[in-house]
One Martini backbone bead per residue (centre of mass of N, CA, C, O) as a GRO file, in nm:
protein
  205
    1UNK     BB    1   0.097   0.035   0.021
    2UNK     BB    2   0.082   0.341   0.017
    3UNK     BB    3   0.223   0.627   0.109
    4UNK     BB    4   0.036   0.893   0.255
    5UNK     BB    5   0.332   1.102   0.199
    6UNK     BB    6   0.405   1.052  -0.079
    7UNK     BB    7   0.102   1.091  -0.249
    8UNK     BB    8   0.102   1.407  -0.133
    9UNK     BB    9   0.387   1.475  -0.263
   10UNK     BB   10   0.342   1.398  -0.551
   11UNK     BB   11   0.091   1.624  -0.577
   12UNK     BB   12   0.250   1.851  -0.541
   13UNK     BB   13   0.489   1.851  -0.722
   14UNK     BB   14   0.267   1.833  -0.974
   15UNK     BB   15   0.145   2.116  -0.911
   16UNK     BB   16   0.342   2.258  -0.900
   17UNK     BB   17   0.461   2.219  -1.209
   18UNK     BB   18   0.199   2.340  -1.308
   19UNK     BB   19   0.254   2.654  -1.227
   20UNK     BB   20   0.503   2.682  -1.402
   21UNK     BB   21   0.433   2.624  -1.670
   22UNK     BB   22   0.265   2.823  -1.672
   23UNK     BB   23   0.433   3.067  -1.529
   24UNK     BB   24   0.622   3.028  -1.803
   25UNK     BB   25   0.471   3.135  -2.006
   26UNK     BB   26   0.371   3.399  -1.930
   27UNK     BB   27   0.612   3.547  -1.893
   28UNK     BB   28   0.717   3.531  -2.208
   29UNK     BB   29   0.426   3.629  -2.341
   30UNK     BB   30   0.325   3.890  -2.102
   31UNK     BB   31   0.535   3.944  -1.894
   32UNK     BB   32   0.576   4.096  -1.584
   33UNK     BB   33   0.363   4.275  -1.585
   34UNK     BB   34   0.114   4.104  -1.716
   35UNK     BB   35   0.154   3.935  -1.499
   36UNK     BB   36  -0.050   3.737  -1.256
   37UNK     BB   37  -0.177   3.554  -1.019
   38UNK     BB   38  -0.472   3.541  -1.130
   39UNK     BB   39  -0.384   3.446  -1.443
   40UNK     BB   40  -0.245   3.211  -1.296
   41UNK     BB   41  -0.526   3.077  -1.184
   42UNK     BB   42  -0.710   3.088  -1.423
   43UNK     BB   43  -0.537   2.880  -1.605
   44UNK     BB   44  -0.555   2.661  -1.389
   45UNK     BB   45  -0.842   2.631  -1.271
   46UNK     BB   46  -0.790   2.786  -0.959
   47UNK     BB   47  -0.730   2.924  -0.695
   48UNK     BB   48  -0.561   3.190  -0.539
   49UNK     BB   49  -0.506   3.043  -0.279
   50UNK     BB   50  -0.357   2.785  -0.406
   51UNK     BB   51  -0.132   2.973  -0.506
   52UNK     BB   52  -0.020   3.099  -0.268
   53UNK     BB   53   0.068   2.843  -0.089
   54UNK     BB   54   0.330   2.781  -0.295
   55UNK     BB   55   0.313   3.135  -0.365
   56UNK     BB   56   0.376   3.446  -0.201
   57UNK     BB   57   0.489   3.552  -0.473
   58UNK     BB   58   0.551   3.653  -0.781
   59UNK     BB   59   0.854   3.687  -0.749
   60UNK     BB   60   0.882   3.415  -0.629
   61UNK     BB   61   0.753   3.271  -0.915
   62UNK     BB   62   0.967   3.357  -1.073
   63UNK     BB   63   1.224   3.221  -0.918
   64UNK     BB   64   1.132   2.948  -0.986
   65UNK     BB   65   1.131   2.987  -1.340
   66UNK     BB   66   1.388   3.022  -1.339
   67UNK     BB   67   1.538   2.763  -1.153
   68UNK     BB   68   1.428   2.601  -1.392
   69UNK     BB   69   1.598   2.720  -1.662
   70UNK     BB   70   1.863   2.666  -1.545
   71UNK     BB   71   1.842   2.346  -1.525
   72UNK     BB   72   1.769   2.307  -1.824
   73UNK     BB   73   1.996   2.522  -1.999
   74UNK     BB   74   2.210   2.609  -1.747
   75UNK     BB   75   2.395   2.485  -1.561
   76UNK     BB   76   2.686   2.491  -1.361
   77UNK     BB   77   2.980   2.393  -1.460
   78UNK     BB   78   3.234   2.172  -1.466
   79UNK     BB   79   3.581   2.203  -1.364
   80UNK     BB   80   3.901   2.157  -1.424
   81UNK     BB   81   4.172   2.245  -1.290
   82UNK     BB   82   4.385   2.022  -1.472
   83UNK     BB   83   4.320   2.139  -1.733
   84UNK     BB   84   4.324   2.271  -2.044
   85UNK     BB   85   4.256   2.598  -2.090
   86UNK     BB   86   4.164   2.610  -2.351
   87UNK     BB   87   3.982   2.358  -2.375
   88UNK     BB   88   3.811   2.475  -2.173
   89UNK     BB   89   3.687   2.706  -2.245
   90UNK     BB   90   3.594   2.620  -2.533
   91UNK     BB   91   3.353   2.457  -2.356
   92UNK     BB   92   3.214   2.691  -2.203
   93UNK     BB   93   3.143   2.858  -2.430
   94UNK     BB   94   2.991   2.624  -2.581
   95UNK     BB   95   2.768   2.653  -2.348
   96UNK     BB   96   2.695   2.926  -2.332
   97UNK     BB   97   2.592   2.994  -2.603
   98UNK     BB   98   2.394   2.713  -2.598
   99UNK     BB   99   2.204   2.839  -2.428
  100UNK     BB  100   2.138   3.184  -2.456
  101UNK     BB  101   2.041   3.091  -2.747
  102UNK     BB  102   1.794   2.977  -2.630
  103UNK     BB  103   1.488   3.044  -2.709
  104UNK     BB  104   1.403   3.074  -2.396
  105UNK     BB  105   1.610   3.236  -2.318
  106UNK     BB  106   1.579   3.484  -2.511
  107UNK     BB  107   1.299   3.529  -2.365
  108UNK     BB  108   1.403   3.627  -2.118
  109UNK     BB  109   1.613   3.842  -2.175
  110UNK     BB  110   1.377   4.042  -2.283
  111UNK     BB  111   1.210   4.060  -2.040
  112UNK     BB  112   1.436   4.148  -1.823
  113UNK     BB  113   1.489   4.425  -2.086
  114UNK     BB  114   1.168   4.520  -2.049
  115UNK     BB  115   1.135   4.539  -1.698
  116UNK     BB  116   1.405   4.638  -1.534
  117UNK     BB  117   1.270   4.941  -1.488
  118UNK     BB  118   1.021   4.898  -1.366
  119UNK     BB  119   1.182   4.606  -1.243
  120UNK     BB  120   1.461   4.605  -1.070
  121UNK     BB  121   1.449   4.298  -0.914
  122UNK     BB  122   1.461   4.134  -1.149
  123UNK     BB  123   1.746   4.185  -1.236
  124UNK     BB  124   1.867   4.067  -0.973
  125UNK     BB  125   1.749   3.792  -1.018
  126UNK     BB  126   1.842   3.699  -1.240
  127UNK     BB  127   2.154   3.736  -1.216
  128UNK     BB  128   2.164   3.568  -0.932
  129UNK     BB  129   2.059   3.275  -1.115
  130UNK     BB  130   2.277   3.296  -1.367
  131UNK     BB  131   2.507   3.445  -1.406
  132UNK     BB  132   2.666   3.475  -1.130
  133UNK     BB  133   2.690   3.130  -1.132
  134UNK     BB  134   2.884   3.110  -1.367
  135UNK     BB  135   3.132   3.323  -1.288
  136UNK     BB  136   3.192   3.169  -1.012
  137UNK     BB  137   3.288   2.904  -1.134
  138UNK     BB  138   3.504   3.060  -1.345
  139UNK     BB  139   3.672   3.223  -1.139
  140UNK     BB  140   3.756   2.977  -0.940
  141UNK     BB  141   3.902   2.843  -1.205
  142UNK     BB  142   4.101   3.083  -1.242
  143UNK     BB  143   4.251   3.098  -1.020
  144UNK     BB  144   4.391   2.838  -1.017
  145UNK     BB  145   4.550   2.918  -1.301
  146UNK     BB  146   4.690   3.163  -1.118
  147UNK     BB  147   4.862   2.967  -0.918
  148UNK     BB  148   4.994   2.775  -1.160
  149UNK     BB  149   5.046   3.016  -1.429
  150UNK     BB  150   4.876   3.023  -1.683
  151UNK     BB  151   4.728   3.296  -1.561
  152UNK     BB  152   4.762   3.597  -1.486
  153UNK     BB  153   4.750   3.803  -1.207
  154UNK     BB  154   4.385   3.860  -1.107
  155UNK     BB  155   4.061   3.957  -1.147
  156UNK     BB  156   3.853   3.694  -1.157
  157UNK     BB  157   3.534   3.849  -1.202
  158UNK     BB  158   3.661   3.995  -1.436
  159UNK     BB  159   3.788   3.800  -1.626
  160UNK     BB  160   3.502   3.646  -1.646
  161UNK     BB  161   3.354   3.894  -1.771
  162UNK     BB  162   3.507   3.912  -2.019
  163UNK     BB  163   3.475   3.632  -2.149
  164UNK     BB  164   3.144   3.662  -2.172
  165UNK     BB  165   3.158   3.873  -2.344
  166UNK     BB  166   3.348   3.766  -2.575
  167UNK     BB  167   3.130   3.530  -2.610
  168UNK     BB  168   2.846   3.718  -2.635
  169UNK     BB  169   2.791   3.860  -2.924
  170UNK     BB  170   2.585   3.681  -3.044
  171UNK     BB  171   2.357   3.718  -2.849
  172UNK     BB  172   2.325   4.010  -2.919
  173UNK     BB  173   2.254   4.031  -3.226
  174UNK     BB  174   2.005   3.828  -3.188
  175UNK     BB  175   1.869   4.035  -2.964
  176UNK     BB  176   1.825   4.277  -3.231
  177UNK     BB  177   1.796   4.095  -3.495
  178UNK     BB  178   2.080   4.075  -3.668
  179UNK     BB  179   2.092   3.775  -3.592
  180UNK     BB  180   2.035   3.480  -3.601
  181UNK     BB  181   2.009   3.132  -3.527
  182UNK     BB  182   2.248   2.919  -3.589
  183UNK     BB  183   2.293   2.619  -3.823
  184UNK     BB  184   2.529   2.535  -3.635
  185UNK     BB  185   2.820   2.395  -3.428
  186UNK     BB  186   3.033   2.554  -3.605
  187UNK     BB  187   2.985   2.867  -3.505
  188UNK     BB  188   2.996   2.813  -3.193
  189UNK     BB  189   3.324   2.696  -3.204
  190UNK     BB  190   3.439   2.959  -3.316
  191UNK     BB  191   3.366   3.183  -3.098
  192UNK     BB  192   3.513   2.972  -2.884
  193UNK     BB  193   3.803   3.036  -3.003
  194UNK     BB  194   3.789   3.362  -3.053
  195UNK     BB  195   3.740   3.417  -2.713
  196UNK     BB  196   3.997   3.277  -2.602
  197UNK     BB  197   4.244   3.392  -2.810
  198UNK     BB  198   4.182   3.667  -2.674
  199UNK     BB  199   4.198   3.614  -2.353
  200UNK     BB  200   4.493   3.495  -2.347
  201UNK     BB  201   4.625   3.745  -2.488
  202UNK     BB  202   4.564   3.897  -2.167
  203UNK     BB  203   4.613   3.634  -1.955
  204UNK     BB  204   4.859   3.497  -2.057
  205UNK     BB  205   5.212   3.417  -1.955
   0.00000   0.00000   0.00000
């Protein structure tokens, strides 16, 4: 026989899923402004009242659906502190572009550099859960490489986010609507060998 605190807890966490997936359409298709916690719960066919059960705040359920997206398409990479940096490097720009390109992750982008003026707390909350959890594993590992010798003495995360800029020209240009998105995997791997290049030429001892 199920334990009833198991089949409680299987519902509960089904429920979650099913309200996060509500409110990440909502947030992608009508902003930050655009979306209540009301047409989340209208969406979901449910009351206002176990919507707040589960999320205290508009804000709260934004971060949760934040942390789903972090996870579905970009958790921060394990490096290698004893791997050969150049080739460190272009693999973890390869995974860096490979996310920021994808199409959800693109939407999230847009929402919000169209929303932080008016929610500055968004532009910071999106930061502290995406960008910045990233930096600092590059950070961390660049460390690593500066105690080693292989990469001149800096500020590591001044460092990680030169090579951030280095890497990420094609996806603001994506998000201007100037460049489509890459149709094969060796155009990725092309921007990820010449943000390494350059930044090897600023960093390497």
């Amino acid at each position: 026989m199920d334990d009833p605190l198991s089949v409680r807890e299987a519902r509960r966490r089904a429920r979650r899923g099913a309200i996060l997936a509500v409110a990440r359409a909502a947030f992608l298709e009508q902003g930050y402004a655009g979306t209540s916690m009301s047409t989340v719960a209208q969406a979901l066919g449910g009351s206002k009242g176990t919507l707040w059960a589960y999320f205290a705040s508009k804000e709260e359920l934004f971060a949760a659906v934040l942390d789903q997206l972090v996870e579905e398409y970009g958790p921060p990479p394990v490096l290698d502190p004893a791997a050969a940096v150049d080739r460190t490097l272009e693999g973890y720009a390869v995974g860096l572009l490979t996310t920021t390109l994808s199409p959800p992750i693109l939407a999230l982008n847009r929402l919000v550099i169209a929303e932080s003026a008016r929610f500055p707390d968004l532009g910071r909350l999106f930061y502290a859960r995406a960008p910045e959890r990233k930096l600092a594993v590059l950070a961390e590992w660049l460390v690593a490489q500066m105690a080693r010798g292989a990469l001149r003495p800096a500020d590591p995360m001044r460092a990680a986010m030169h090579f951030h800029q280095l890497t990420l020209g094609r996806q603001t240009r994506t998000l201007w609507g100037v460049e489509p998105l890459p149709a094969d995997t060796e155009t990725i791997a092309a921007d990820a060998r010449a943000a390494t290049a350059v930044f090897l030429g600023g960093y390497a001892t």
